[in-house]
C-alpha positions in Angstrom: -20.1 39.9 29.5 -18.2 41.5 26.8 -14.9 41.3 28.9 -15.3 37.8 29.3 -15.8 37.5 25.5 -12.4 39.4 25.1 -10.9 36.8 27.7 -12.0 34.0 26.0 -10.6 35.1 22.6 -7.5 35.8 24.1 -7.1 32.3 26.4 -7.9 30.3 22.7 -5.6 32.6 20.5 -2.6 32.1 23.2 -3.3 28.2 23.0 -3.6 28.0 19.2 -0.3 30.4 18.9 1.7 27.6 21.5 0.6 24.6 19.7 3.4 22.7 17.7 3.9 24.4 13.7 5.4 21.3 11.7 7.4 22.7 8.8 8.5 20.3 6.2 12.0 20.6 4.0 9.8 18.5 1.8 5.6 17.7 1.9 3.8 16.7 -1.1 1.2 14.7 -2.3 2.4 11.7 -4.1 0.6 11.5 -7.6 0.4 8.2 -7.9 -0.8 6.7 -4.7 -1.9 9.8 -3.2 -0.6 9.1 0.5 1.0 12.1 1.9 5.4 11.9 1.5 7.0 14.3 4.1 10.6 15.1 4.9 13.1 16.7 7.3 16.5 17.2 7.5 18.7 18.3 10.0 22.5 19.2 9.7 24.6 18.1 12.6 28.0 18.8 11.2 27.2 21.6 8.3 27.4 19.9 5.6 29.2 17.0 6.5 26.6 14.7 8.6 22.7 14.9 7.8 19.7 13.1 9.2 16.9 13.4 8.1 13.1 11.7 9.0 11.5 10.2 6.2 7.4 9.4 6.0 5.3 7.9 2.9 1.9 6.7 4.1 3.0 4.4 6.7 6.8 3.5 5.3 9.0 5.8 7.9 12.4 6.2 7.0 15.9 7.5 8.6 18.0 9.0 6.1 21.5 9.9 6.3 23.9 12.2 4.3 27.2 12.4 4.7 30.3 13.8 3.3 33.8 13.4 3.3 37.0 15.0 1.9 38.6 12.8 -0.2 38.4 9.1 -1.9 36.4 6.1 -0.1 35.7 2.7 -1.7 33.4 1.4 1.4 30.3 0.0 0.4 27.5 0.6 3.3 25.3 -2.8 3.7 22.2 -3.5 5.9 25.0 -4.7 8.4 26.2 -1.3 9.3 23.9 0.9 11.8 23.3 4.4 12.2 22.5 4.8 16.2 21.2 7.6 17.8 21.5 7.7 21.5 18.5 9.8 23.6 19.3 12.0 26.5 17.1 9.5 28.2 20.0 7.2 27.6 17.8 4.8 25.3 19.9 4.0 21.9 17.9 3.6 18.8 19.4 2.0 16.1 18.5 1.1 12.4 20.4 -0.6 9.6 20.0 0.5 6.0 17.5 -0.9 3.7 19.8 -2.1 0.8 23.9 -1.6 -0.3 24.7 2.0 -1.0 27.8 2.4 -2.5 29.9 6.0 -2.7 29.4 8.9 -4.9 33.0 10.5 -5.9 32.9 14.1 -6.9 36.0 15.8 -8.2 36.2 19.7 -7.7 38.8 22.4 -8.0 39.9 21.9 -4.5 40.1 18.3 -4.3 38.0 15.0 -4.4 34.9 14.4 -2.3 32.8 11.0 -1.3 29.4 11.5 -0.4 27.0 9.0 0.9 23.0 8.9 0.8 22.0 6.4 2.9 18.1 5.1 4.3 17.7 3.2 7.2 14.5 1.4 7.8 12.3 2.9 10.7 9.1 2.2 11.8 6.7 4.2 13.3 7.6 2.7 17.0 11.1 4.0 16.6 9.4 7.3 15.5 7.8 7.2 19.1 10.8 6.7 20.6 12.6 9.8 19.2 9.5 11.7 19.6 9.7 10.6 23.6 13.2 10.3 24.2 14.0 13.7 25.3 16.4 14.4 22.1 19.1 12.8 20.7 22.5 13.6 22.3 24.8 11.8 19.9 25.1 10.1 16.2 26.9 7.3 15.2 27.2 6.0 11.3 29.1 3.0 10.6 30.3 2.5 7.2 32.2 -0.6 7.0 35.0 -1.5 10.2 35.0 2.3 10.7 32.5 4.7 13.1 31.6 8.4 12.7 30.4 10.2 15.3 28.4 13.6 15.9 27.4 15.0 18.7 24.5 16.7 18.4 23.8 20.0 20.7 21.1 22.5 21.5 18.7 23.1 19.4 19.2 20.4 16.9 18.5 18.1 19.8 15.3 20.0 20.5 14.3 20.1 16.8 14.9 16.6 16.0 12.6 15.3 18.7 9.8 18.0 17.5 10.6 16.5 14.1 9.7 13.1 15.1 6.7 14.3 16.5 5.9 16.1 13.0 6.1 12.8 11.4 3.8 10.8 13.9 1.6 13.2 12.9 -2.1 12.9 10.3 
């Protein structure tokens, strides 16, 4: 009887240790409203290309970061896409929210444009990413032009997990 008491344990510990951790870059309580706002991010090209997943109550976001050497004028409107293509072969693709226009930084070594972008997302899309078997490939459009990633091994892997994070209560 005691053996089987040990067994037991050790059958539910195993289970408990293999079930999915979600770890946040960001997870806080909003103040205000009180819903739950979580957050993560995931670097595809260091720190050139970002995604990240984006959740306020029931407002999911896609969220894109990304850098380049040197001066750009282009403003990014809801026309523009970011898509993300599944190694199921689905595509998903979302169009930002509002205009985002460039952020210029001068430095020692040169001038840098950065663009923080969000892409509306709703929790069907979230489902998709969460099922698709990870995403393979990135591409941002930012006016007539195309930037692409390609994204490989584990950030594949920990995108989908991500997506999972967020469907989660």
């Amino acid at each position: 009887m005691k053996r089987l008491t040990i067994l037991l344990i050790l059958i539910t510990s195993i289970g408990e240790l293999s079930a999915q951790k979600c770890k946040y870059t960001f997870d806080k309580e909003d103040p205000i409203s009180g819903e739950r706002v979580r957050r993560n991010s995931y670097k595809l090209k260091k720190q050139a290309f970002t995604v990240s997943y984006y959740r306020n109550g029931d407002d999911y976001r896609l969220e894109l970061s990304i850098l380049f050497a040197g001066s750009r004028n282009d403003i990014i409107t809801p026309k523009d896409e970011l898509i993300l293509k599944m190694s199921n072969g689905e595509n998903v693709s979302v169009n930002p929210v509002e205009n985002y226009e460039p952020v210029k930084q001068a430095t020692t070594v040169g001038v840098y444009t950065v663009y923080a972008v969000s892409y509306a997302a709703t929790k069907e899309i979230m489902e998709q990413l969460s099922n698709g078997g990870g995403i393979t490939y990135a591409r941002a459009t930012i006016g007539s032009e195309s930037f692409d990633v390609e994204v490989k091994g584990k950030n594949s892997e920990k995108m989908m997990e991500g997506a999972k994070c967020m469907l989660s209560d």
